[in-house]
C-alpha positions as CSV (number, residue, x, y, z in Angstrom):
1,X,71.1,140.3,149.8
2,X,75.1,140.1,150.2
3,X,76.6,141.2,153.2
4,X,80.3,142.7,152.9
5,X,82.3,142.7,155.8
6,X,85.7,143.5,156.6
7,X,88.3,141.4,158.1
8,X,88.7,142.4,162.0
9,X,91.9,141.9,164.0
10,X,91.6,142.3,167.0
11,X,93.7,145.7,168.8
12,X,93.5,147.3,165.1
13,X,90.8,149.6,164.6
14,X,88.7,148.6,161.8
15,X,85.2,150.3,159.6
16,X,83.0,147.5,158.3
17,X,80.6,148.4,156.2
18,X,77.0,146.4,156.0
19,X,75.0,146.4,152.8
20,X,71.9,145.4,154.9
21,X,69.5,148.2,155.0
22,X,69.4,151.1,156.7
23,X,73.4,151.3,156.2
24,X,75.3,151.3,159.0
25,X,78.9,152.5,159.7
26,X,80.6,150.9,162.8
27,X,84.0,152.2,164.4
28,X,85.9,150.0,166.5
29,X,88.0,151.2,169.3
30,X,91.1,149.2,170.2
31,X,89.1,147.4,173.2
32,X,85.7,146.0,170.9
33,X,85.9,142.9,169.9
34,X,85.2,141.3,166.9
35,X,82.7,139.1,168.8
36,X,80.7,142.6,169.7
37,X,80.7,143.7,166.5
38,X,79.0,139.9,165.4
39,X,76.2,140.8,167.8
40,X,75.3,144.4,166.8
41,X,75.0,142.5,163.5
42,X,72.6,139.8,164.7
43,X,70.6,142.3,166.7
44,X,70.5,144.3,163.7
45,X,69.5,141.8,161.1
46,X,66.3,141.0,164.1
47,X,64.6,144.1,163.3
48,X,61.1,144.4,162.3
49,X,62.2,146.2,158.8
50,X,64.6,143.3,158.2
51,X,62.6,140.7,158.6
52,X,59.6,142.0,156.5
53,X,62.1,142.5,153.9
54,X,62.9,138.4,153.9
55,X,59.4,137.5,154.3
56,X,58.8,139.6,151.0
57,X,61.8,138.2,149.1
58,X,60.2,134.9,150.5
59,X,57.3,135.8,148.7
60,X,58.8,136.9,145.5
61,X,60.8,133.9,145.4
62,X,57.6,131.3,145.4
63,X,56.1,133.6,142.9
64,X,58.8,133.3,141.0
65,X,59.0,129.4,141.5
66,X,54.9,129.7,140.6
67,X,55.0,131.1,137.1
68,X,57.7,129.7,135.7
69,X,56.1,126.8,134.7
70,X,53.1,128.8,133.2
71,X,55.6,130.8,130.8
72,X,57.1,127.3,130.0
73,X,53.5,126.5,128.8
74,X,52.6,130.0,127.3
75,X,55.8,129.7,125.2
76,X,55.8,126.1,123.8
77,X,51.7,126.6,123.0
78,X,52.8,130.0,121.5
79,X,55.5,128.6,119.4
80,X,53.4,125.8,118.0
81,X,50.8,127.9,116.7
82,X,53.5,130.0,115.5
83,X,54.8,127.2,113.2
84,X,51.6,126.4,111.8
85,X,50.6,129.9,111.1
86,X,53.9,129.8,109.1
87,X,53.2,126.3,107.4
88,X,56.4,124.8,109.1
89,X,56.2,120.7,108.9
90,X,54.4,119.3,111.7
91,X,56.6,119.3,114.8
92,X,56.3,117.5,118.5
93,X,54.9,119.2,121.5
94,X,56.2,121.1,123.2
95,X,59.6,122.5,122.3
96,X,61.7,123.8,124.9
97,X,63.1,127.3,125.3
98,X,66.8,126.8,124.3
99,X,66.8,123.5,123.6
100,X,63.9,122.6,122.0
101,X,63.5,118.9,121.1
102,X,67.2,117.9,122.2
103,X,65.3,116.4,125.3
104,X,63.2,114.1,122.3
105,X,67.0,112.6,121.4
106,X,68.2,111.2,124.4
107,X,66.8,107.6,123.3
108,X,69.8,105.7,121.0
109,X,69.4,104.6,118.4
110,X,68.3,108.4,117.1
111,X,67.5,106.7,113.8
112,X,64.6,104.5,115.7
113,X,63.4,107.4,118.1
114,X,62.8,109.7,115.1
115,X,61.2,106.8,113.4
116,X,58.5,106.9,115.9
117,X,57.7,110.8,116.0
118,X,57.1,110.2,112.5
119,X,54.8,107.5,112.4
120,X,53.0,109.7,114.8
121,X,53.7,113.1,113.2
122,X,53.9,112.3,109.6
123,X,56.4,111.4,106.9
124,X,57.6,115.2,107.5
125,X,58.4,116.8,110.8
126,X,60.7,120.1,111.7
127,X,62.3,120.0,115.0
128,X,64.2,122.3,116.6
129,X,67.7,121.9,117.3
130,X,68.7,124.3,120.4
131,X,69.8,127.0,118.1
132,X,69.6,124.7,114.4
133,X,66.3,123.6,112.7
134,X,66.0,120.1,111.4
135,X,63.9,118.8,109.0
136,X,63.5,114.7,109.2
137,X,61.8,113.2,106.0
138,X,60.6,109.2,106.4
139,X,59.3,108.6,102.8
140,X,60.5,108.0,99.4
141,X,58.0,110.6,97.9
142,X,59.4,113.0,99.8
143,X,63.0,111.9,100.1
144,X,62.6,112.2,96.0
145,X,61.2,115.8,96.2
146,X,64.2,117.0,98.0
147,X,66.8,115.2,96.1
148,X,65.3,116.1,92.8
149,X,63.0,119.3,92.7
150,X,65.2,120.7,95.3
151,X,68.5,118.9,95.4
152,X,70.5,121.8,94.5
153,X,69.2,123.5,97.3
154,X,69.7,121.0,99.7
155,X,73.5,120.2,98.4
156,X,75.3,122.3,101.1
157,X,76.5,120.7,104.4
158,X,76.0,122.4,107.5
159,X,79.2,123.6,109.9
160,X,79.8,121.0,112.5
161,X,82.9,121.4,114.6
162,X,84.3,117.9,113.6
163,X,84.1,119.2,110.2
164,X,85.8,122.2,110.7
165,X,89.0,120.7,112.3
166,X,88.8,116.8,110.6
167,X,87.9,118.5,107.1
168,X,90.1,121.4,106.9
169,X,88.0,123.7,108.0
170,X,84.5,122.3,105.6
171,X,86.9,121.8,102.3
172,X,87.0,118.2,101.6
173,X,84.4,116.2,99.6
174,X,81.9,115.2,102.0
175,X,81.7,118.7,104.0
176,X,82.5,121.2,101.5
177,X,79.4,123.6,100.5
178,X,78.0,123.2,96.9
179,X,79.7,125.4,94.3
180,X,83.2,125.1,91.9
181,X,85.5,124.2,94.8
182,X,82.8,120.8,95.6
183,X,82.4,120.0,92.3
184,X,85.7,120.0,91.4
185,X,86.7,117.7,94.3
186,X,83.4,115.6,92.9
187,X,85.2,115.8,89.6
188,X,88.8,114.2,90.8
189,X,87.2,111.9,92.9
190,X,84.8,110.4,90.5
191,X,87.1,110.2,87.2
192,X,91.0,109.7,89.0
193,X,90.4,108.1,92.3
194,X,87.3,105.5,92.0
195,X,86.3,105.4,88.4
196,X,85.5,102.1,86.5
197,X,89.0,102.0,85.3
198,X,90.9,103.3,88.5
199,X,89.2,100.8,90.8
200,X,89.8,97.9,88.1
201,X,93.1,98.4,87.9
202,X,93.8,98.1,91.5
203,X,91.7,95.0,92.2
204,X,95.1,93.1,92.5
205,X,95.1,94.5,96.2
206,X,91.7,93.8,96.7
207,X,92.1,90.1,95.7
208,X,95.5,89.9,97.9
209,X,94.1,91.2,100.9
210,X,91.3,88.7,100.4
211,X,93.7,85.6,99.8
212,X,95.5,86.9,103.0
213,X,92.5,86.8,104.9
214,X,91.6,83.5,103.8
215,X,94.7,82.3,104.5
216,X,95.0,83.5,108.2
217,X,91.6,81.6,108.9
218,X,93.0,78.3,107.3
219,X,95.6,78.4,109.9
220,X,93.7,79.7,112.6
221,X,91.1,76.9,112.0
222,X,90.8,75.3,115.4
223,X,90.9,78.4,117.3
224,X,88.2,81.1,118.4
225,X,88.1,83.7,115.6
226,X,86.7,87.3,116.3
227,X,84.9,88.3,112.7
228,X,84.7,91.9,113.6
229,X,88.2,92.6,114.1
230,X,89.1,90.5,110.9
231,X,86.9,92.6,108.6
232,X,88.0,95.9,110.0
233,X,91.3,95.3,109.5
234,X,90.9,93.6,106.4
235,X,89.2,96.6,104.7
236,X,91.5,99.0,106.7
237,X,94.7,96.6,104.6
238,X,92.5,97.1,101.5
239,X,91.8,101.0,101.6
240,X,95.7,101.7,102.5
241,X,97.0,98.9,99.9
242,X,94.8,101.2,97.3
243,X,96.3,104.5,98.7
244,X,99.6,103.9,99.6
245,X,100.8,100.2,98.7
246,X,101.0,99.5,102.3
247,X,99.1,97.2,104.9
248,X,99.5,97.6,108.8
249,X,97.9,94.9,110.0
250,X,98.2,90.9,109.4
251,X,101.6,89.9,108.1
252,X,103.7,91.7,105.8
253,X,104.6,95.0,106.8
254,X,108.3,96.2,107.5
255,X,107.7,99.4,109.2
256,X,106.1,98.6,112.5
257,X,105.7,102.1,114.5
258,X,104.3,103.4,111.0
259,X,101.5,100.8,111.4
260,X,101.7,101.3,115.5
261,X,101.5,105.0,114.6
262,X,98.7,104.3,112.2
263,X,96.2,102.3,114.3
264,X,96.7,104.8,117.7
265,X,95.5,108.1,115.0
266,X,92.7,105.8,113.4
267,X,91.3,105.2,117.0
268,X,91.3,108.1,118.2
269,X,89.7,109.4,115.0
270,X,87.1,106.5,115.5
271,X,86.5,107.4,118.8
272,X,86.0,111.0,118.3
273,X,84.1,111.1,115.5
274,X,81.2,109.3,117.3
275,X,80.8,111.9,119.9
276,X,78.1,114.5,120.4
277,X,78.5,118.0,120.3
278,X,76.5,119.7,122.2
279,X,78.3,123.1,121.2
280,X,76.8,122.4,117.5
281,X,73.8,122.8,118.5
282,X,74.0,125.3,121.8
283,X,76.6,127.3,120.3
284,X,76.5,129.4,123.3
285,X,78.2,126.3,125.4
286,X,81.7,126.0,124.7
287,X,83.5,123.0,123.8
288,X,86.7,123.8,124.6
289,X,87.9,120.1,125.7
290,X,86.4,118.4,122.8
291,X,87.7,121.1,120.3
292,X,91.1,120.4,121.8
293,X,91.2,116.8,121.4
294,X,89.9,117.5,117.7
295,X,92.7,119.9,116.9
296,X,95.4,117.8,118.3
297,X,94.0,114.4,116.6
298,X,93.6,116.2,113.2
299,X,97.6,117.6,113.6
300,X,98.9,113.9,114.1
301,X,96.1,112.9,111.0
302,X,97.7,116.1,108.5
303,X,101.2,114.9,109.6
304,X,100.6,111.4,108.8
305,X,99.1,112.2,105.5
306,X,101.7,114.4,104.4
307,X,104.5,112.2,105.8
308,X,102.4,109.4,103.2
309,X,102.7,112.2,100.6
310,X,106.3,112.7,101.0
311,X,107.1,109.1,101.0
312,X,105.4,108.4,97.1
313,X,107.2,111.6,96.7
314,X,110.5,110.3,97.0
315,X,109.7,107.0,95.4
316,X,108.9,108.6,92.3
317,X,112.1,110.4,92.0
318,X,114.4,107.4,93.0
319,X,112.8,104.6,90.7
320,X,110.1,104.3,87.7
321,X,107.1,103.3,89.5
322,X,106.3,100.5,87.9
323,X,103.8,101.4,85.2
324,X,99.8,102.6,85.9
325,X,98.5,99.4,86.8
326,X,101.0,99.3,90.1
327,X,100.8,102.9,91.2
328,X,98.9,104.1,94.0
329,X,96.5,106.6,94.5
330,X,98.1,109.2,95.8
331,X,101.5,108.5,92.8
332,X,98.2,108.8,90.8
333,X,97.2,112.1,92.0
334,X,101.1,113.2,92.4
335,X,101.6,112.9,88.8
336,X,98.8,114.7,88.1
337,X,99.8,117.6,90.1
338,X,102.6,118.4,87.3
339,X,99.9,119.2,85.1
340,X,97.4,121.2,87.3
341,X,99.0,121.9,91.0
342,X,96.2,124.1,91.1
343,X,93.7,121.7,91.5
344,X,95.5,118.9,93.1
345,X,97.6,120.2,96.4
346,X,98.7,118.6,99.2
347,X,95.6,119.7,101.5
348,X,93.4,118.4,98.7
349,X,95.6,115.1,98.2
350,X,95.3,114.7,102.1
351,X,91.5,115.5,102.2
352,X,90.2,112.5,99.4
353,X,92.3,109.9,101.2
354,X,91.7,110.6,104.9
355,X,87.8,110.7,103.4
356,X,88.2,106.8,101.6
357,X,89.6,105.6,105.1
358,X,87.1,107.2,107.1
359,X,84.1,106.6,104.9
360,X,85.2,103.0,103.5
361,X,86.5,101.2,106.1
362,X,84.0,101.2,109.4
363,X,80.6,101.1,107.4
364,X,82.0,98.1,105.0
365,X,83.2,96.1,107.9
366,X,80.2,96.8,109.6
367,X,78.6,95.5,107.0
368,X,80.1,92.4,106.5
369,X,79.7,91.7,110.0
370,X,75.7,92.1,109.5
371,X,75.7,90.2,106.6
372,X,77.8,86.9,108.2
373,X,75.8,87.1,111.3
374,X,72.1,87.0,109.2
375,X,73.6,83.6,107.5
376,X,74.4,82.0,110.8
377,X,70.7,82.7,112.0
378,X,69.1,81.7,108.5
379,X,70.8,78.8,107.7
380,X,68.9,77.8,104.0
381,X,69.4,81.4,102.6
382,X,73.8,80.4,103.4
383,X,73.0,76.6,101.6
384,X,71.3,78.7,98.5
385,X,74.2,80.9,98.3
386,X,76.8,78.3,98.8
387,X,75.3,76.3,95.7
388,X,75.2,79.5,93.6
389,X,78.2,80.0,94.2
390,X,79.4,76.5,93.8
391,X,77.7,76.2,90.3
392,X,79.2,79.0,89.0
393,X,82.5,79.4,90.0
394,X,83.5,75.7,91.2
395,X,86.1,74.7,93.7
396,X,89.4,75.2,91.4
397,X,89.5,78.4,92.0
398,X,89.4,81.5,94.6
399,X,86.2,83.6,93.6
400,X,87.3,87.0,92.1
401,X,85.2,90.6,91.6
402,X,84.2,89.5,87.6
403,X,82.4,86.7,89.2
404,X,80.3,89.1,91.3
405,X,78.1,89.6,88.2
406,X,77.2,86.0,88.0
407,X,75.9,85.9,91.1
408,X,72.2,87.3,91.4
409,X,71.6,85.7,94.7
410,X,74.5,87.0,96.9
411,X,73.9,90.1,95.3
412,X,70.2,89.9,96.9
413,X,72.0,89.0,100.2
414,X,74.0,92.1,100.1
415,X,71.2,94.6,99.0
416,X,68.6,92.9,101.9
417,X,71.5,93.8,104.1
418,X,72.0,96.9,103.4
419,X,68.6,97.2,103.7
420,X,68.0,95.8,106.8
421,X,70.8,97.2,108.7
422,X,71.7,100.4,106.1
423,X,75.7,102.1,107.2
424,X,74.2,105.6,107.6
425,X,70.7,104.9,108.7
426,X,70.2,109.1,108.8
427,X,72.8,109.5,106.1
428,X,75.3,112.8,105.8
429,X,73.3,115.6,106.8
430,X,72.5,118.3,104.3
431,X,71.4,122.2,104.9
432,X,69.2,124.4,102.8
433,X,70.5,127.4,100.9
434,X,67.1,129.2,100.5
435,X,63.4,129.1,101.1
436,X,61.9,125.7,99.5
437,X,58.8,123.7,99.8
438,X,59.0,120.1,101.0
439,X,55.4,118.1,100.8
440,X,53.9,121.4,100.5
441,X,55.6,122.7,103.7
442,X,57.7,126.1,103.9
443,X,61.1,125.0,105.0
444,X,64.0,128.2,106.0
445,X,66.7,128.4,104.6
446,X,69.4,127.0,106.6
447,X,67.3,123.9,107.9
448,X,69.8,120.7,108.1
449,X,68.0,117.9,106.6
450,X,68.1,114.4,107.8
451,X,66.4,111.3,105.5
452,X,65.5,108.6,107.4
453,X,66.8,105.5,105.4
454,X,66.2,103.3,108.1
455,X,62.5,104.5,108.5
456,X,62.0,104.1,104.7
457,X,64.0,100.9,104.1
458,X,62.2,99.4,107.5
459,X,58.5,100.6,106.6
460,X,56.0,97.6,106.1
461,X,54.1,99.7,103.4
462,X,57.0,99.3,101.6
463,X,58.4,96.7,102.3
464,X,56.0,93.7,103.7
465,X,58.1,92.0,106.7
466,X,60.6,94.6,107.1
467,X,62.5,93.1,109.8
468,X,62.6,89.6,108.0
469,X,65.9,88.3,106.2
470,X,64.3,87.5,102.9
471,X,66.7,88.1,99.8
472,X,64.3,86.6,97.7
473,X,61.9,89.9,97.8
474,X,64.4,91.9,94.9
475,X,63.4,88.5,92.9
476,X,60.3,90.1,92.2
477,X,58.8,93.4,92.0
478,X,58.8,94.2,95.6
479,X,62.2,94.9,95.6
480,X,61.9,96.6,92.1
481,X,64.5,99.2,91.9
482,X,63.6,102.1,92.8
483,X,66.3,104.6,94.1
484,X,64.0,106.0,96.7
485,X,63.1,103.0,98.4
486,X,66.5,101.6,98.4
487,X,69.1,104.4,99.0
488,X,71.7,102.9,101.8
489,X,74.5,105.3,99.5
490,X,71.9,108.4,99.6
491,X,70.8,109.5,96.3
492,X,71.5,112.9,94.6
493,X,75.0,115.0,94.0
494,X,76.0,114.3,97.4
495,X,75.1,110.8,97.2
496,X,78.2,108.5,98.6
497,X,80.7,108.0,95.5
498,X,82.7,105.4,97.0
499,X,78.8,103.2,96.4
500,X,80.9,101.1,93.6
501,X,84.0,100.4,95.7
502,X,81.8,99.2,98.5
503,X,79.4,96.7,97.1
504,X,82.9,95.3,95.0
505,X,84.9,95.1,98.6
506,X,81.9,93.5,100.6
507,X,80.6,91.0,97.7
508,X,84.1,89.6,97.0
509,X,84.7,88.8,101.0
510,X,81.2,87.7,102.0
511,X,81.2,85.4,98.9
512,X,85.0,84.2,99.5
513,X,83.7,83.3,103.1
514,X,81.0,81.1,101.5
515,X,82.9,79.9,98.9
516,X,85.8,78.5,101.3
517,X,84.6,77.8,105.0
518,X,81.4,75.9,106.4
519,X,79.8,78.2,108.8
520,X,77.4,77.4,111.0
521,X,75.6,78.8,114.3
522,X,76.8,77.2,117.5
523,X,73.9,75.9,119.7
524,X,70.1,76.5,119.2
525,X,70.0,80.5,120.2
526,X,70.0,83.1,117.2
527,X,72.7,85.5,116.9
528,X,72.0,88.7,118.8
529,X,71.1,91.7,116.3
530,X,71.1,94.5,118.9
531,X,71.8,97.6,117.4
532,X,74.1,100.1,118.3
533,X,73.8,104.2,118.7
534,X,75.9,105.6,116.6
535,X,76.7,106.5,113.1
536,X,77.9,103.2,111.9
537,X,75.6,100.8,113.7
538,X,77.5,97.6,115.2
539,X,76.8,94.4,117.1
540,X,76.8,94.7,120.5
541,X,76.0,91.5,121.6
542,X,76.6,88.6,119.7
543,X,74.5,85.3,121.1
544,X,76.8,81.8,122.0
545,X,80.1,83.7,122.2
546,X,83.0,84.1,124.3
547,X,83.4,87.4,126.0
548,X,87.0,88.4,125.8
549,X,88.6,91.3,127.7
550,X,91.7,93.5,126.7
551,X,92.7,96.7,127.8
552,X,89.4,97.1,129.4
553,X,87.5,96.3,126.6
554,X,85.0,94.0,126.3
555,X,84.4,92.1,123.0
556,X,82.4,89.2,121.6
557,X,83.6,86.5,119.9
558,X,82.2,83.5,118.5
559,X,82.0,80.2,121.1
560,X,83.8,77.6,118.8
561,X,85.1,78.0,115.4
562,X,82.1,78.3,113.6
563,X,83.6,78.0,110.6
564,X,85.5,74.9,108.9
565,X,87.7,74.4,105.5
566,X,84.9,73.1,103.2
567,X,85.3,69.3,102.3
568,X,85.9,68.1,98.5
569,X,89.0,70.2,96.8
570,X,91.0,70.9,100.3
571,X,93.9,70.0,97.5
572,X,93.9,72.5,95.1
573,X,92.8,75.2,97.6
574,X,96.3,74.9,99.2
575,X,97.5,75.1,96.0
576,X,95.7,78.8,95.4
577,X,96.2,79.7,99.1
578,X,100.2,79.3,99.0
């Protein structure tokens, strides 16, 4: 009931008009008051009829209150009988009107909470989404059924709103749907940007940015060094070195409000891209702050690119660039826009490299960083790889990428990392095109589908000991390869195409780290291996270390130098260092 009552000034007269039943129309003479008027009001609203009209919206109201929760039961029991009459996967009861099983997600990491349904539910499970359906797959039989049988039909990508505004609007490599505009991006990523021959031919900044790193820990040696931020910025020197011939952190770079410029946009990309959209997912909630923070983080991103773009641009006209073993990526894909600026534009120029820095730098320092903290906590597998190492490549000499093939064992330390502690423990997601079957399941079309490498890669019928450090299990058959077991890259045509770049980047710092320094663990606790929530998983807490804060920020560093110039050839290391 909603009363509406006009304002009364007093020696005015005024009609007020009551919607309480029956309807009432007062007059007031220049001598009632307003105060009158308030009691002919509250008499009225006293009468018998009034009252039995409150007592029966009372009523109504605890009625109300009453069934709600027996539709809430009719629906989810209605639903789930629904599905199974269908042949959906198994799915988790209940599911909520509107949302569904968002309330299931509300546990970080996701990766571990739908590890759980699964073991419960089975290796295939369909929840729903709010207004999206998503099917989560936990085993290699399965995860090999959709990326063989039906891996054209799971190739698509479903439309997120970071995808629309930090992809141009779905049409970069990793968001773009399946068809002649993805495989041609597939095409110039895989033969001009990180072939064989492409990535061998800028190893020289690779093996700089390594040197450079080496050599900032040499002089930093009796001093607390913070691993984390030296491998993100070491891989962040490495992917820019490759695209543009420029580094922005460390020493050596002229320009310092391009690289000021450069870290604030990587941040914020960083930052946003680890949010939650609720709006993906409720499409009917707006997201009109976060879509605004998108749009004007992707206009300074564009800008950037282009002003990148513009730069080679220029260098090319003013002087030879130097042959093809010193030009950059994007001079690379410059000079081949002469030939075909169909296929090569500016948007798709911007689109591959803003894809290398966001896919390559975060998951292989991450990496790293899991790797480096598994030696310090299992000190014999570091002495094994130190004497690999040590018999193979010697102390004359600075390790390089050709020496990553003669060295099995560190390659074993990588892939037990990897699958330990995999980058994209749910990988990209993917969406269905059609109807398809999935372990004899019916699955609609546009159902995003999410593989569980952690689940698979952590699963002790796979894998016996899953959560131990062990390197030496892809000695034998256990760690046999087998794509589906062992798929931290994904598997299929949207599998991750940078895979090569990776494992060359990672191996060649780990096993410069070994090669170089002593590190050790400082006291008798292990190194913390909490996991984090989001896409890329990081350390939170790192046992034994310092906590430093800047800006607000809290970050862990490691208690003493934990690492120390190894003894026996400190002489012609300088040499190589200079």
């Amino acid at each position: 009931m909603a009363a509406v009552l006009a304002l009364v000034i007093e020696e005015t007269t005024v009609t007020c008009h009551i919607t309480y039943p029956p309807f009432i129309c007062y007059s007031l003479s220049d001598n009632q008051s307003a105060h009158s008027l308030r009691d002919t009001v509250s008499n009225t609203s006293n009468t018998p009829s009034t009252k039995t009209r409150t007592v029966a919206i009372n009523k109504s109201m605890a009625t109300l209150f009453l069934y709600f929760p027996v539709f809430l039961a009719l629906y989810a029991i209605t639903r789930h009988f629904l599905d199974r009459i269908k042949n959906y996967p198994p799915t988790p009861f209940p599911s909520l009107p509107i949302i569904g099983h968002l309330y299931l997600l509300i546990k970080k990491p996701i990766y571990r909470t739908l590890s759980k349904i699964s073991s419960k539910h089975g290796p295939v499970i369909l929840l729903q989404q709010g207004s999206r359906r998503l099917l989560v797959v936990s085993s290699p039989s399965i995860a090999e059924e959709c990326f063989t049988k039906n891996d054209v039909i799971f190739a698509n990508r479903p439309r997120l709103l970071l995808a629309k505004h930090f992809a141009y609007n779905h049409t970069t490599l990793a968001w773009a749907s399946y068809g002649d505009h993805w495989r041609n991006l597939r095409k110039i990523a895989s033969v001009e940007v990180l072939s064989a021959y492409r990535l061998q031919t800028l190893s020289s900044i690779r093996v700089d940015e390594v040197k450079s790193m080496i050599c900032g820990l040499f002089r930093n040696q009796n001093q607390i060094v913070e691993m984390k931020t030296v491998f993100f910025e070491q891989t962040l020197n490495i992917m820019m070195g490759m695209i543009a011939g420029k580094r922005y952190y460390g020493d050596g770079f002229s320009d310092v409000e391009e690289a000021k410029r450069f870290r604030v946009i990587h941040a914020e990309t960083s930052l946003l891209s680890g949010q939650t959209i609720i709006g993906d997912y409720l499409p009917w909630i707006k997201s009109k702050k976060m879509e605004k923070r998108l749009i004007e983080c992707q206009i300074k991103r564009d800008r950037f690119m282009q002003y990148l773009i513009e730069q080679q641009r220029r260098r090319i006209l003013e002087s030879d660039s130097g042959g093809e073993k010193k030009r950059n990526l994007i001079q690379v894909l410059l000079s081949l826009k002469e030939t075909e600026p169909e296929y090569y534009t500016d948007d798709i120029i911007k689109g591959l490299m803003l894809m290398l820095l966001s896919a390559g730098t975060g998951t292989s320092s991450t990496t790293m960083e899991w790797a480096l903290s598994l030696l310090l906590n299992h000190a014999e597998v570091l002495e094994k790889a130190r004497i690999e190492i040590d018999e193979q490549i010697g102390h004359d000499r600075l390790m390089d990428e050709a020496d990553l093939a003669k060295l099995p064992y560190l390659r074993n330390i990588l892939n037990e990392t990897l699958r330990m502690y995999p980058p994209a423990p749910l990988l990209v997601p993917h969406e269905s095109s059609e109807e398809c079957l999935v372990g004899g399941f019916r699955i609609p079309r546009g159902t995003m589908l999410s593989v569980n490498v952690w689940a698979i890669q952590n699963d002790p019928k796979i894998w016996p000991d899953p959560r131990k450090f062990r390197p030496e299990r892809f000695d034998n058959s256990e760690g046999a390869r087998d794509a589906f077991k062992l798929m931290p890259f994904g598997y299929g045509r949207r599998s991750c195409p940078g895979e090569g770049l990776a494992l060359k980047v990672v191996g060649l710092v780990l096993g410069s780290l070994i090669q170089c320094f002593e590190w050790q663990k400082i006291g008798d606790k292990m190194v913390d291996m909490t996991e984090g929530s989001g896409v890329v998983v990081v350390l939170l807490f790192c046992g034994n270390r310092h906590l430093i804060h800047h800006n607000g920020v809290s970050t862990f560093t490691f208690a003493e130098p934990s690492w120390s110039p190894r003894e026996g050839s400190n002489r012609n290391r300088r040499a190589f260092w200079a």
